[in-house]
N, C-alpha and C positions, 0 to 999 in steps of 0.2 A: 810735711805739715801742710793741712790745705787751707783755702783761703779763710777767712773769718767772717767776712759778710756774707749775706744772705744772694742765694741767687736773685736775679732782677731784671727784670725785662729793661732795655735802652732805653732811655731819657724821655725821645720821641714819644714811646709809647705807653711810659707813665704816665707823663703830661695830656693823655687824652681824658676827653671827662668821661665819666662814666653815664650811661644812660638812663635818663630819670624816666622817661614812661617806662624803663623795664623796673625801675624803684618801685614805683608806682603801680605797676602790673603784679608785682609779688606782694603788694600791701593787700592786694583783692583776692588772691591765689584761693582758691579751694572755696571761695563764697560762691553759691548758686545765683546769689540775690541782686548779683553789681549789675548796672545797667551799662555797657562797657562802649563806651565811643570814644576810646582812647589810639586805640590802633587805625592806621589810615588805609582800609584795605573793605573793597563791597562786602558788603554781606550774604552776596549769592555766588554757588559755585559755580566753577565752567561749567561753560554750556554741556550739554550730552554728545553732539557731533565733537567736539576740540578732546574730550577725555576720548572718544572713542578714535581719534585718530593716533593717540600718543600709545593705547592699548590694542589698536588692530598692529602699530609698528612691535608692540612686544612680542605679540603673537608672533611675526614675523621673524625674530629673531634679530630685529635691527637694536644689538647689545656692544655694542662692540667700540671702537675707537673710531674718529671719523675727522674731518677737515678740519685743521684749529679755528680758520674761520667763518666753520661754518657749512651744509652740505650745501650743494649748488645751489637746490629745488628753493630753500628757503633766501638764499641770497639775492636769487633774480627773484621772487616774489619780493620782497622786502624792496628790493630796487625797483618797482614796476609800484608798490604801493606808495614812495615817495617821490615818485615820478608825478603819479596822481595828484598827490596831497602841496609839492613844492615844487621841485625842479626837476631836469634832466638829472635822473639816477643809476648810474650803471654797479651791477652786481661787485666790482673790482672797489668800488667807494664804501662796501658795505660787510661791519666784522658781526658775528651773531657769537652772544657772551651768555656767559649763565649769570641773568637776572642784569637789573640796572643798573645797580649797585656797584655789581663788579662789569660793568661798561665803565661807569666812572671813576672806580680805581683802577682802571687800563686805561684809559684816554689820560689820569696824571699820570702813572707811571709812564707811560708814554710821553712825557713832554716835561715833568716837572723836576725840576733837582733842589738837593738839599741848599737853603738859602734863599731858594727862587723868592720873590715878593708876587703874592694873587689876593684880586681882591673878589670877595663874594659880599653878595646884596644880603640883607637879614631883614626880619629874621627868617631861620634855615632851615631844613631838613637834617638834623643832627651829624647824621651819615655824610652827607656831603661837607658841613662843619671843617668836620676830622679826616677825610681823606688827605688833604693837601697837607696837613702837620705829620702824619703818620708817615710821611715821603720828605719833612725835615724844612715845611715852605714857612713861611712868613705868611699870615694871614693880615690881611685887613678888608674892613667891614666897613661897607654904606648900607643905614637901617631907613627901610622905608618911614613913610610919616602915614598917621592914623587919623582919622578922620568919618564922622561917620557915614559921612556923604562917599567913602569910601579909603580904602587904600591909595599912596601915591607915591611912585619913585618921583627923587628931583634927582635928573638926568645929568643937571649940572654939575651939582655934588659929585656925582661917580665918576664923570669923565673929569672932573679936576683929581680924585681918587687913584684915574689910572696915569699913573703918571709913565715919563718914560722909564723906562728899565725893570718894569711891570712885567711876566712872564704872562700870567691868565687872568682872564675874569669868568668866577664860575656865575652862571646865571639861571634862576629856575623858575620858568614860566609855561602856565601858572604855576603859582607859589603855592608852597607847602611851608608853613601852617595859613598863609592869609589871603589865597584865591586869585592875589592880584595879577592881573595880567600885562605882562608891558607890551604898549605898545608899536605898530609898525611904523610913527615916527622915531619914537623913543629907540628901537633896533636901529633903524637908519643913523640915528647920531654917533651912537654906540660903534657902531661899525667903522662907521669912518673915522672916527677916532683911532680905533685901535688896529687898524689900515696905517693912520700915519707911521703907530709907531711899534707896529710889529706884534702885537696883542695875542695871544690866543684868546680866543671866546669858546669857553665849556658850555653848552647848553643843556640846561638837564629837562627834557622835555616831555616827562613823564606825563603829563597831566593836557597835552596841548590836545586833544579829543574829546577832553571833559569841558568844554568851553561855552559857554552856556551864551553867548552870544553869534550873530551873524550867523555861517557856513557852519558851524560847531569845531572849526579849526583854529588854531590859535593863532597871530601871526607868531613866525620862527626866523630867524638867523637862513637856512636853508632855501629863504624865499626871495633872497635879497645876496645873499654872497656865491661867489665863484667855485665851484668843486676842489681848485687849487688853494684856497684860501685857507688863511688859520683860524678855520671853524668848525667846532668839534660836536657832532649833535648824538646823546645818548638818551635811549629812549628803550620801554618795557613794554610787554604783554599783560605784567600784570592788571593794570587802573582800567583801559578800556577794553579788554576782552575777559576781564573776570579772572587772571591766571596765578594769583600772588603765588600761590605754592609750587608753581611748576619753573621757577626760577628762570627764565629768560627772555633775553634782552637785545639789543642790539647798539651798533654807533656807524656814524657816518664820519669818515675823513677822507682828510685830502688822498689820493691812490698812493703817490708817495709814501704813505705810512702802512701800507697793509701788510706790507713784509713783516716790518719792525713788530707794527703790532699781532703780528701772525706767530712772533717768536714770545710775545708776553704770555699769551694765551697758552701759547704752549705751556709754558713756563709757571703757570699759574692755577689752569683746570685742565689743561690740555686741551676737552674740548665742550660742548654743551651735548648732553645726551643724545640721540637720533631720535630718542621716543620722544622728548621732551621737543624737539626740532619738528617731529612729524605734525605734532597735538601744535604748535603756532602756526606753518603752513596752512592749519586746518582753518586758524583762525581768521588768518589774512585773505585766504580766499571765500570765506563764508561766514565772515562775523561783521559786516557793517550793520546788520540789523541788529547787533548787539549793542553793538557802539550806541546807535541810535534812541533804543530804547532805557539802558545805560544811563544815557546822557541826560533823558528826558526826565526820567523817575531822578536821580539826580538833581535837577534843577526843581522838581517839583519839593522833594523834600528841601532843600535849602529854601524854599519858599515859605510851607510852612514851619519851619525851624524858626526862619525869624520874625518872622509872623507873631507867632507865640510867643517870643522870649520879649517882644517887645513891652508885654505885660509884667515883664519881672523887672521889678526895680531895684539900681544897683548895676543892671549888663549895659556895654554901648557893643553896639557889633555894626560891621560895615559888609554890604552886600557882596560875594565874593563872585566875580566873571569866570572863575573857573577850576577846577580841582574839587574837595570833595569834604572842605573843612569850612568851620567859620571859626576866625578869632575873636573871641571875647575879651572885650577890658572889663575886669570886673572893680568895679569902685571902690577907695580903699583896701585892696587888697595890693600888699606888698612882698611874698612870700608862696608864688605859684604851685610847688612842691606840697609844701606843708597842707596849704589850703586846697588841693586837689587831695591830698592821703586823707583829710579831713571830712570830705565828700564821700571818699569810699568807704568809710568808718562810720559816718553818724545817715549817708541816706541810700548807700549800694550804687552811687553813681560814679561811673567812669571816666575825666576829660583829662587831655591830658596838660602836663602843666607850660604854661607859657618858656616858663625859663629853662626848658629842654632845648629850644629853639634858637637858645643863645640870651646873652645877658638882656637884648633888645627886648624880647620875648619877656619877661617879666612884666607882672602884673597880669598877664592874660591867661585864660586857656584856649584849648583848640579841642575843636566838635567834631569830631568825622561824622558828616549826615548820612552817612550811605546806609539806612535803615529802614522800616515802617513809620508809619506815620502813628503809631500807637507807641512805638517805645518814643519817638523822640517826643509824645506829649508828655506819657511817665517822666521822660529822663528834666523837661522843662519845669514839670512838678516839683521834683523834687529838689534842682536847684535852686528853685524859689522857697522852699522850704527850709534850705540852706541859709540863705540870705537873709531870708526875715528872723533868723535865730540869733544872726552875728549881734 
């Protein structure tokens, strides 16, 4: 006789929440008319040299299985580019992963056990949320404070947060949904802190080239800590070389760990493409004017985005130093979800909902500006059109 219940996935991974921009993206599915800045990803493709380096290696015939961490060529570039950008980088510091994503589901599997206590800043990048529970951790959250003079971690808060017996602190700067940038004092405190007591720091530093002030660099964790230290930096091709769809990523750790994590990789995708490896090389050696121009259209749209919205009544939003979103509080609105399906329903417009980004997240939504400067006047139309109906 077999069992009576129902097959079921483990505890761990019921208990994940399910993904409301993809709720929200099937509320739109199949309308020509939605105006969509829901997804956080540019709206222009690679460049033509990075596609053509990933398809001169097919031609090549480079199909095949290759370094788990990575082929050489890309490794000592990637090490010579954050040699550049932060510190002494040797190729042996540096794992090359398919996509960011899974950089930072290798950097926890790498270091987190079931039980462990981590605490991450909010609100989050969903995906990051849930990695550390899907490995069985203990999450707790320090939620920045709003304001419209800006975004603001209180530093204090977090390091009373990490207390000792604390395993990590995931940290995403800039942030993804609200721009904020922490920083190079705020890292320094941080750090030493979690120096006293043993801390790992997850840096997820997807967005530290979209930085719309100073150098266009963000300050990082890798500016200020020792190559030995317990600090873990994961970082993508996608945000500032245009590449979401070519899935790859990278992370920096102490050398110590490259074996370990050379057996996860294995263990996980085995390796990242070669084509997919050739088409980044391509970009690291020949895409700062990407970044540049990137950066620039970037900050120009976030410029007029709130420019505009300033005239709708009902939004507060805070000027964001870096990444490629604005958070919106929208006044009296208590129900992120519902009141975004309701945007795509009554005006074709896309945002996505605060409360994706964790329960802090509520009340807001979040903009990806990475558009024309025609749709985001449409897209400000019509949630004023919104507004003045409620």
């Amino acid at each position: 006789m077999g069992f009576e219940t129902a097959p079921s996935a483990r505890a761990a991974v019921r208990s994940l929440a399910a993904s409301k921009i993809r709720e929200l993206y099937n509320e739109g599915l199949g309308r020509k008319d939605v105006l969509a800045f829901w997804v956080g990803e540019p709206d222009r493709a690679t460049p033509g040299f990075i596609r053509k380096a990933g398809t001169d290696s097919i031609d090549e015939g480079e199909l095949f299985y290759t370094h788990n961490l990575g082929i050489p060529e890309l490794r000592a570039e990637l090490a010579a580019y954050l040699t550049r950008l932060h510190r002494s980088t040797s190729p042996d510091q540096v794992a090359v992963t398919s996509a960011g994503v899974n950089a930072l589901m290798l950097a926890s599997q790498l270091i987190v056990d079931p039980g462990d206590r981590v605490v991450e800043v909010v609100p989050l990048w969903p995906n990051l949320q849930e990695i550390p529970k899907i490995l069985g951790a203990t999450v707790a959250t320090v939620a920045l404070d709003f304001a419209s003079s800006g975004w603001r971690l209180d530093v204090d808060r977090l390091i009373a947060e990490l207390k000792p017996g604390t395993r990590a602190l995931y940290l995403n700067s800039p942030n993804n949904p609200t721009g904020l940038t922490v920083t190079r004092e705020a890292q320094q405190a941080i750090l030493a802190h979690c120096r006293r007591h043993g801390i790992w720091i997850f840096a997820d530093d997807a967005y530290e080239r979209l930085y719309f002030e100073g150098d266009g660099v963000a300050p990082s964790f890798l500016d200020l800590a020792e190559a030995g230290e317990r600090v873990i930096s994961a970082n993508t091709f996608s945000k500032s070389w245009l590449m979401t769809g070519w899935r790859l990523g990278w992370l920096v750790v102490p050398p110590t760990l490259a074996a370990d994590l050379g057996k996860l990789i294995e263990y996980n995708t085995s390796c990242s493409p070669v084509f997919v490896q050739r088409a980044g090389l391509a970009a690291l050696r020949g895409g700062e004017a990407v970044i540049r121009e990137t950066r620039e259209r970037l900050r120009r749209a976030r410029d007029f985005l709130l420019e505009r919205l300033q005239g709708v009544a009902g939004v507060e939003a805070a000027v964001p130093s870096g990444a490629m979103y604005a958070f919106l509080r929208i006044q009296g609105m208590h129900d992120s979800l519902a009141f975004c399906k309701q945007l795509v329903r009554s005006q074709g417009l896309g945002l996505a909902p605060g409360a994706a980004f964790g329960p802090e997240g509520e009340g807001y939504v979040r903009w990806c500006f990475a558009a024309e400067e025609a749709r985001l006047e449409d897209g400000v139309a019509r949630l004023g059109r919104a507004l003045a109906r409620r």
